[in-house]
C-alpha positions in Angstrom: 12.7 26.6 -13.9 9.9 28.6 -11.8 7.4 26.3 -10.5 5.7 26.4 -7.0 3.5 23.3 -7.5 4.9 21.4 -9.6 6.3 17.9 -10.1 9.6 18.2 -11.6 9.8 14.9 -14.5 13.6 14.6 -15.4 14.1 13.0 -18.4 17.3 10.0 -18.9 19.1 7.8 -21.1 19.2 4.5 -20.0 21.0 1.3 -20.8 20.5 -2.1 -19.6 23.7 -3.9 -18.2 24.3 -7.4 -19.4 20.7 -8.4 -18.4 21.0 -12.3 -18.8 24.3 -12.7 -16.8 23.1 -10.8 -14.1 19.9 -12.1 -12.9 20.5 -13.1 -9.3 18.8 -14.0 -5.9 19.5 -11.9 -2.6 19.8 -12.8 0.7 21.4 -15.8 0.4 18.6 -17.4 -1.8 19.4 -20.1 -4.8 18.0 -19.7 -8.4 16.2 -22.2 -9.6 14.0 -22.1 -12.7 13.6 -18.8 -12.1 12.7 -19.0 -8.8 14.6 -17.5 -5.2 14.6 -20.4 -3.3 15.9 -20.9 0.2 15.4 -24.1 2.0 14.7 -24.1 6.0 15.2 -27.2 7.7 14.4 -27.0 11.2 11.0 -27.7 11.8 8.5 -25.4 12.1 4.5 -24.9 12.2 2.9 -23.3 9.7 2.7 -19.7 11.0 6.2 -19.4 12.6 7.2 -20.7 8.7 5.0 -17.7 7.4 6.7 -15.2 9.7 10.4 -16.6 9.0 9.5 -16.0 5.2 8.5 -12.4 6.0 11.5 -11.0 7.0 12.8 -11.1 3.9 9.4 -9.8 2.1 9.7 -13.9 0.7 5.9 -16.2 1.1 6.1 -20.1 1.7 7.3 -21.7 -2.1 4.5 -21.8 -4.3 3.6 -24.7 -7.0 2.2 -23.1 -10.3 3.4 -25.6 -12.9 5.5 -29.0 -13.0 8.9 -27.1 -13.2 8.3 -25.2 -9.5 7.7 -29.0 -8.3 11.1 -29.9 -9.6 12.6 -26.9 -8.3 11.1 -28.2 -4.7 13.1 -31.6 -5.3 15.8 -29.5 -6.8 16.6 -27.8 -3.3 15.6 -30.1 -1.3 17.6 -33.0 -2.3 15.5 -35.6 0.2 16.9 -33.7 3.2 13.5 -33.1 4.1 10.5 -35.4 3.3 8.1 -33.1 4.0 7.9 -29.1 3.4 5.3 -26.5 3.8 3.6 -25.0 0.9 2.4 -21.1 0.4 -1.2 -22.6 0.5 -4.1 -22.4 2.4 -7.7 -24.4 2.1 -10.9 -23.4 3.7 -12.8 -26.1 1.6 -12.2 -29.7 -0.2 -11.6 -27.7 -3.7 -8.5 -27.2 -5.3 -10.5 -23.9 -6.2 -10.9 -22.7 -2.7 -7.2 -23.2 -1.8 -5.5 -19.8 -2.3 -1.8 -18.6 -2.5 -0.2 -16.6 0.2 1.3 -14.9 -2.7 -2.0 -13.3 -3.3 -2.2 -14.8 -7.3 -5.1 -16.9 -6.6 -6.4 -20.4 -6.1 -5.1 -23.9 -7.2 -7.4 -24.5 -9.6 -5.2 -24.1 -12.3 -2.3 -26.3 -11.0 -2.8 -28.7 -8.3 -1.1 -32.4 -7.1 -3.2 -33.4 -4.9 -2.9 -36.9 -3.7 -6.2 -39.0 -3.8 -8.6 -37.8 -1.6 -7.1 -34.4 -1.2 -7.5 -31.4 -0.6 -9.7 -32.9 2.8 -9.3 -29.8 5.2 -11.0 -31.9 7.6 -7.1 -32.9 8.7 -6.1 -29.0 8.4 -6.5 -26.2 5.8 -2.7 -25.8 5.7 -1.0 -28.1 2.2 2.7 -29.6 2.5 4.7 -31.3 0.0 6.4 -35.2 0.1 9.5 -35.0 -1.1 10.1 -39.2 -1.1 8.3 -42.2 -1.8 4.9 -43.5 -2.9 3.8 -39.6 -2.3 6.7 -38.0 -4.2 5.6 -34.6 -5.5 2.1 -35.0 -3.7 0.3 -32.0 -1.8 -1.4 -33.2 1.4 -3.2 -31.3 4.4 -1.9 -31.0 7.9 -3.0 -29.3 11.1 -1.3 -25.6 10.3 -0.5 -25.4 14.3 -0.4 -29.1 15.6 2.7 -30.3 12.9 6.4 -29.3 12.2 8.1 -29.3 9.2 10.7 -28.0 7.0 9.6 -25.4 4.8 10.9 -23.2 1.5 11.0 -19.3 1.1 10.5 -17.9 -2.5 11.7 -14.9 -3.8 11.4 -13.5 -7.3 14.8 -12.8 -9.2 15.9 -9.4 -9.7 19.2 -8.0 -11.6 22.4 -7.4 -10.7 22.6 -3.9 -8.6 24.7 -2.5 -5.5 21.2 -0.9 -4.3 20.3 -1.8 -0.9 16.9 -3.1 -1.2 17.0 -4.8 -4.7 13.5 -7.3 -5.2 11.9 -8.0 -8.5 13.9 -6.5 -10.9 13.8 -3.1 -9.1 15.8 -1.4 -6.2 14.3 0.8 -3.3 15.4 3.7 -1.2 14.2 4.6 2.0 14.6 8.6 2.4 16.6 9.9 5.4 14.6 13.2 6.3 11.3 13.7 5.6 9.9 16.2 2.6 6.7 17.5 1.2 5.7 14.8 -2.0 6.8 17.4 -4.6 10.1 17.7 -3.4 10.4 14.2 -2.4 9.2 13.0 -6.2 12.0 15.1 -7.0 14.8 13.5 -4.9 13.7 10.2 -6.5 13.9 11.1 -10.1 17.4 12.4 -9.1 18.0 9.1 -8.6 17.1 7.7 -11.7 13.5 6.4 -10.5 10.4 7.9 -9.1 8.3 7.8 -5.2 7.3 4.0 -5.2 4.5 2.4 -7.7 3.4 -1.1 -6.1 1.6 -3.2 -8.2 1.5 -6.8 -6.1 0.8 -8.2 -2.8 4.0 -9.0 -2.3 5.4 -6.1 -3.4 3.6 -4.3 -0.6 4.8 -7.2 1.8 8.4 -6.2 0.7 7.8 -2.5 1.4 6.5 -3.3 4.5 9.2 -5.6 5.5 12.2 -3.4 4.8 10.4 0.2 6.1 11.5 0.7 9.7 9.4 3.4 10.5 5.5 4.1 10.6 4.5 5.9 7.3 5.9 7.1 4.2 4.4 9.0 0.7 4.2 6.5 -1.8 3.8 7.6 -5.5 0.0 7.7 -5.7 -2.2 10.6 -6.6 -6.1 10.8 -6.7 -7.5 13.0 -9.4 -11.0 15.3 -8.4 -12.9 11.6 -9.4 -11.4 10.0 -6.8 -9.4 7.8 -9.0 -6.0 6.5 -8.3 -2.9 6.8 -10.3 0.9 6.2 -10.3 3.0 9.4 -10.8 5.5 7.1 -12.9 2.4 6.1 -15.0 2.3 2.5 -14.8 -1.3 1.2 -14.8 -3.2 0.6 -10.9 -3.0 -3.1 -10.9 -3.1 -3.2 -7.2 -4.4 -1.2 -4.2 -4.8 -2.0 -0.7 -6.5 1.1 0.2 -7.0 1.2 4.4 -10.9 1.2 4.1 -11.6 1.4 7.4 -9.8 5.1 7.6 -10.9 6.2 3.7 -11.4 9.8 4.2 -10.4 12.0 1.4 -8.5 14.9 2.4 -5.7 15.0 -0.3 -4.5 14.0 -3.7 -1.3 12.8 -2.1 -0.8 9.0 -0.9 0.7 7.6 2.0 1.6 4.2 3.6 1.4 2.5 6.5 4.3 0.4 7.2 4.4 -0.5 11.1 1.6 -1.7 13.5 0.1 0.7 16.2 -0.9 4.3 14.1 -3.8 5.1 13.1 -3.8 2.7 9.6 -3.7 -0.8 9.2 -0.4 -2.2 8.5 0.7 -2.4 4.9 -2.4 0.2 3.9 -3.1 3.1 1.8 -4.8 6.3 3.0 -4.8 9.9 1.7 -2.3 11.9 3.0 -2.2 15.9 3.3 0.3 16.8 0.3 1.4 20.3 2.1 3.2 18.2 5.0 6.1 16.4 5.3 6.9 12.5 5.8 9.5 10.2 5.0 9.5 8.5 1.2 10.0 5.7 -0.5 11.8 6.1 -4.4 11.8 3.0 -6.7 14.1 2.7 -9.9 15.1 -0.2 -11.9 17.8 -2.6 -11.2 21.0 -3.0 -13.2 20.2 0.2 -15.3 22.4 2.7 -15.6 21.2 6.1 -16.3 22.2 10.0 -17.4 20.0 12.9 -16.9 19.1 15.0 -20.2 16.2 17.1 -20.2 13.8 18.3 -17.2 10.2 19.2 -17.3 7.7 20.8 -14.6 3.8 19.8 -14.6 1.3 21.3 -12.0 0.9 19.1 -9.2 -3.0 18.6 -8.8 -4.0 21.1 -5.8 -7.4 19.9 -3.9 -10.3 22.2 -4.4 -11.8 23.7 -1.8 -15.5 22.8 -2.6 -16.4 26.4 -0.8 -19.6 27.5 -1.3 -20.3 24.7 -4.4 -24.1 23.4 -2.3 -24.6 20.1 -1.8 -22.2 17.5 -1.6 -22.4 13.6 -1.7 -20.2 11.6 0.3 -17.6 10.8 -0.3 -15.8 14.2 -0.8 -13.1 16.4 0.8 -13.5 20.4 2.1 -10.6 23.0 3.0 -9.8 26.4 3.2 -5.8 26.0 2.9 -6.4 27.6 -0.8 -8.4 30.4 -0.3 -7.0 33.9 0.5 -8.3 37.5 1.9 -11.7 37.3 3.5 -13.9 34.1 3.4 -17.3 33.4 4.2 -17.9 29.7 3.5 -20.8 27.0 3.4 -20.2 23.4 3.1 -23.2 21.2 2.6 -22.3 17.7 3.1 -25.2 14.9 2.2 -25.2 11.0 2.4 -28.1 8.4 1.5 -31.0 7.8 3.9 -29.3 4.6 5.2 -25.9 6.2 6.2 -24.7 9.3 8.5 -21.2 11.8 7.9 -18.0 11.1 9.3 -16.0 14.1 9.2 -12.7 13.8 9.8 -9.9 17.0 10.4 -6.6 15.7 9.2 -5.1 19.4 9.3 -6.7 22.1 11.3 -4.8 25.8 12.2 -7.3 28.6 12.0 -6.4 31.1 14.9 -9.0 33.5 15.8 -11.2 32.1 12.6 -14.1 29.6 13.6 -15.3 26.5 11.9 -19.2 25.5 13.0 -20.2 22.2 12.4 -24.0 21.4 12.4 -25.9 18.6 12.7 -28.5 18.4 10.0 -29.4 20.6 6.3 -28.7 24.1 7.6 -27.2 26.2 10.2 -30.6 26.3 11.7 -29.5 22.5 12.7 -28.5 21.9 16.4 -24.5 23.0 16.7 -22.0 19.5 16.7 -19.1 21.8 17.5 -17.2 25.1 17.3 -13.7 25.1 16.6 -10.6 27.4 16.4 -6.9 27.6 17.0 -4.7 24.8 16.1 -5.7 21.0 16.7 -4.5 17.7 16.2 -7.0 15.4 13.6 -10.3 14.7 15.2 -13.6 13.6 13.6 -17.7 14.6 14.5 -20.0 12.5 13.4 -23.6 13.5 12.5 -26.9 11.8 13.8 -28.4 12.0 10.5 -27.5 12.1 6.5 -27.0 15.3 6.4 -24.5 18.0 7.6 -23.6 21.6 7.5 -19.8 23.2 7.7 -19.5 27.0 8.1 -15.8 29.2 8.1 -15.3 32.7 7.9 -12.0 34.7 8.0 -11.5 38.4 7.7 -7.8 36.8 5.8 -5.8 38.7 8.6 -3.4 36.3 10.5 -0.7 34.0 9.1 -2.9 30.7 9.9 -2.9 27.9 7.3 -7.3 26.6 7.6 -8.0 23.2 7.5 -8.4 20.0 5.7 -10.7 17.2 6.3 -12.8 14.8 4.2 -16.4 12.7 4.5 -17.6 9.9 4.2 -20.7 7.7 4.6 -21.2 5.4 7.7 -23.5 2.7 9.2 -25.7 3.9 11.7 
């Protein structure tokens, strides 16, 4: 099968193995009503019980219902009288104390003692597990107290995978591959690069990744929408908003602290380079290859010569051949100026001119050639114009970049 651009969709058989008797917990946790639970006992304030919880993608136990309360008494067994809970309050509602699980508030489910939630004693909630208070939430000082606390994990099935969470297992890649080749390695595998549909599930990611960024298996169509390559539905994104400059269709993630992206975000990655890869395939499934299929991988447009373009957008010359001569005319509202940020940029002896204002008339930002690591120009005003030309001699690749609006 011929196909230069293409994402290569294997087809299997799968079957299910004995998906009752092997749900299970990981990592030493204990099922309970359906629930990964793992009891701490050594007391601890409320953040260091936050962080302890991460390291194994886990949040602080959560109360939805009356059955997670018994689960609480379940584990503990009295050994501790009071545990923290996954739950933070920044007013006296039950409605404006929210879930480190990312589900929502407690407005739905709350056990409150009388008088409670009063954040005026601390916006973090524990749980009594004896006495008069049995069962009760209360608010403490998240800093100033120490207490036991609970991790919660959601079951997942039986599997020798590595990183098994949720009902699904996850491979870290070894060597680092363009997206098409990596989507390929995955469905070899049985699964497909990583759909995240939860909070959590993107704390997981995070917590198991040990280096800075890997593709994930998003793609954004010419609209600027978002979808998963295994075509589940986008239930959750976590786009990095500060850095949301198109320059792709491919996806990436930021999984450690100190690049360019906020940890745990989003942000459109150049699909022609390579990076390390995340696949995701479901646990205790057992599957056989039996057909394959090749569909064009979406190619970004160059937006040469197309006149006047709102923010936000993406330019590039990485798909054009022989001899150019191009015009890029980027516009934003009266409020806002043009970011425009080069995420890829080789052009040898061919020059890109960047001017500040509607035409190249318009004082000069910059002149650029030769090969350059990503940098951005901003413009003073809502409008700026992008010129290239090539006489298409030369082995150089162009450039990518991408706009966007900003504050003055």
């Amino acid at each position: 099968m011929k196909c230069n651009n293409c994402i290569l969709l294997l087809t299997f058989l799968c079957s299910f193995v004995d998906a009752k008797s092997s749900l299970i917990c990981t990592d030493g946790f204990t099922l309970i009503n359906n629930k990964c639970l793992k009891l701490f006992s050594t007391p601890s304030n409320h953040q260091e019980a936050e962080k302890s919880c991460s390291r194994f993608g886990a949040t602080l136990v959560t109360v939805k219902n009356a059955n997670d309360s018994q689960a609480i008494s379940t584990i503990t067994k009295s050994s501790a009288p009071l545990v923290w809970l996954g739950l933070y309050c920044f007013d006296n509602y039950p409605s404006r104390c929210l879930w480190d699980d990312g589900t929502g508030s407690a407005h739905m489910f709350s056990n409150f003692s009388n008088g409670f939630p009063l954040v005026q004693l601390g916006n973090c909630v524990y749980y009594s597990t004896r006495g008069v208070l049995a069962e009760k939430w209360l608010n403490s000082d998240c800093a100033g107290n120490r207490m036991a606390y609970i991790c919660e994990l959601p079951p997942t099935f039986k599997d020798n995978c590595t990183h098994n969470y949720n009902g699904f297992c996850y491979t870290i890649s070894q060597y680092a591959k363009v997206p098409l080749k990596a989507q390929e390695s995955c469905q070899k595998e049985g699964g497909n690069l990583v759909s995240i549909h939860s909070e959590n599930e993107n704390r997981y990611i995070n917590t198991i990744a040990p280096v800075v960024d890997y593709f994930i298996g998003a793609t954004w169509n010419f609209y600027n929408i978002l979808k998963w390559i295994d075509g589940t539905d986008m239930q959750y994104t976590n786009i990095d908003l500060l850095n949301s400059n198109r320059v792709d269709y491919c996806t990436a993630m930021a999984t450690k602290s100190g690049g360019a992206h906020s940890t745990g975000s989003w942000y459109s990655a150049d699909c022609s380079i390579t990076k390390q890869y995340i696949c995701k395939r479901r646990a205790g499934v057992q599957c056989s290859m039996t057909s394959t299929t090749a569909i064009p991988f979406p190619e970004i447009p160059s937006n040469c010569n197309v006149g006047i373009q709102m923010a936000p957008g993406v330019i590039n010359s990485r798909n054009l051949s022989g001899s150019v001569n191009c015009t890029y005319q980027l516009a934003t509202l009266g409020p806002y100026k043009i970011a425009l940020k080069f995420t890829f940029f080789d052009t040898g002896n061919d020059y890109v001119t960047i001017y500040d204002g509607p035409s190249t008339e318009s004082p000069i930002l910059g002149r650029y050639s030769g090969n350059m690591y990503e940098f951005t120009r901003t413009s003073s005003g809502s409008t700026m114009v992008v010129t290239f030309k090539s006489d298409g001699f030369g082995n150089q690749s162009g450039f990518n970049a991408g706009f966007s609006s900003i504050v003055y």
